[in-house]
C-alpha positions as CSV (number, residue, x, y, z in Angstrom):
1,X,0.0,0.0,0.0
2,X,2.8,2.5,0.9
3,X,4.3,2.1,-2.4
4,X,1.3,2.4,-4.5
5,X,0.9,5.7,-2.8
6,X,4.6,6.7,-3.4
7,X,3.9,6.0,-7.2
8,X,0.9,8.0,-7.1
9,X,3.0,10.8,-5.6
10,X,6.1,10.5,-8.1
11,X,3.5,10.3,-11.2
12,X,1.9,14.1,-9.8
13,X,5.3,15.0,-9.8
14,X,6.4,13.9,-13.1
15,X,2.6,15.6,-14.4
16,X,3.9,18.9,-12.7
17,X,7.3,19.1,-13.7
18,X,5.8,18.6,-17.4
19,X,3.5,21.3,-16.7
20,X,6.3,23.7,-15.2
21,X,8.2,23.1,-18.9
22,X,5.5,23.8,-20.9
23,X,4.5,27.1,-18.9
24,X,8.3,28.2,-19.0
25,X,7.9,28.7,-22.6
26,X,4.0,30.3,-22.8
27,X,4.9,33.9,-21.8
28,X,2.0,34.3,-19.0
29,X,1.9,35.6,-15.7
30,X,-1.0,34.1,-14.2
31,X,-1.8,32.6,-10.3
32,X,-1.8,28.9,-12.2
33,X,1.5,29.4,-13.2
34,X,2.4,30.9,-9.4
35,X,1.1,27.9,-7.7
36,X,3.2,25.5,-10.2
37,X,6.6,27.4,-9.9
38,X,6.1,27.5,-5.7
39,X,5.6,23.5,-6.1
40,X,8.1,22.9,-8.4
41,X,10.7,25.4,-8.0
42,X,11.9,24.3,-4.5
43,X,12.4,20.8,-5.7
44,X,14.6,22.2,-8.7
45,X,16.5,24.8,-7.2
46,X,19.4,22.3,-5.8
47,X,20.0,20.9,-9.3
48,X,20.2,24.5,-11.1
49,X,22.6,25.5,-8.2
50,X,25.2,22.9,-9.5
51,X,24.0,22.9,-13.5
52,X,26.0,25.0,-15.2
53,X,23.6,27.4,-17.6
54,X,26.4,29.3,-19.8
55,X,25.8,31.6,-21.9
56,X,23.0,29.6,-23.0
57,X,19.5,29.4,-21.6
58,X,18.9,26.3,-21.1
59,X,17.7,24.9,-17.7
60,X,18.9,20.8,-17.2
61,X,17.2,21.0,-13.9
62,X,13.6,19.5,-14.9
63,X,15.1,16.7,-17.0
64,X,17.8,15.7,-14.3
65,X,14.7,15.6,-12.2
66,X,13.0,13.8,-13.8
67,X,15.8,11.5,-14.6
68,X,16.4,10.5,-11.2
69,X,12.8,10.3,-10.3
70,X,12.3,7.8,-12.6
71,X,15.5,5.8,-11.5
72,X,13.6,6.3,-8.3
73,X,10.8,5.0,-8.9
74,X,12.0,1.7,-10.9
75,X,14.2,0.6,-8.7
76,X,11.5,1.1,-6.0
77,X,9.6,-1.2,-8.2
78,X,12.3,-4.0,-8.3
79,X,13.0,-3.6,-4.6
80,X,8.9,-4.3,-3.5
81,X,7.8,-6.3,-6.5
């Protein structure tokens, strides 16, 4: 049971990282887009603190996120099943 809710909880996670990417590139200012960054941002702000951006913009944050969450959540899988 815990693990089928830990799931759930990395799948909203994955759902609002994905959201967080696509809003990044729709030029709005709205309180949607407030509540996603306050949700998200915290959980991405350790990885842009040691991604180097450049003289580029481009933020690795979200996809190293989601990398690991997904190394995360298969080898949960493995371990309980």
């Amino acid at each position: 049971m815990l693990i089928y809710i830990l799931l759930k909880i990395f799948d909203i996670l994955q759902i609002l990282i994905m959201i967080h990417i696509i809003l990044s590139w729709v030029p709005i200012n709205n309180d949607f887009k407030k509540l996603i960054d306050s949700i998200v941002n915290p959980m991405l702000k350790p990885f842009r603190a040691i991604l180097p951006i450049g003289g580029i913009y481009l933020d690795l944050a979200p996809i190293i996120f989601l990398l690991l969450l997904r190394i995360t959540i298969t080898t949960l899988i493995k371990f309980f099943y």
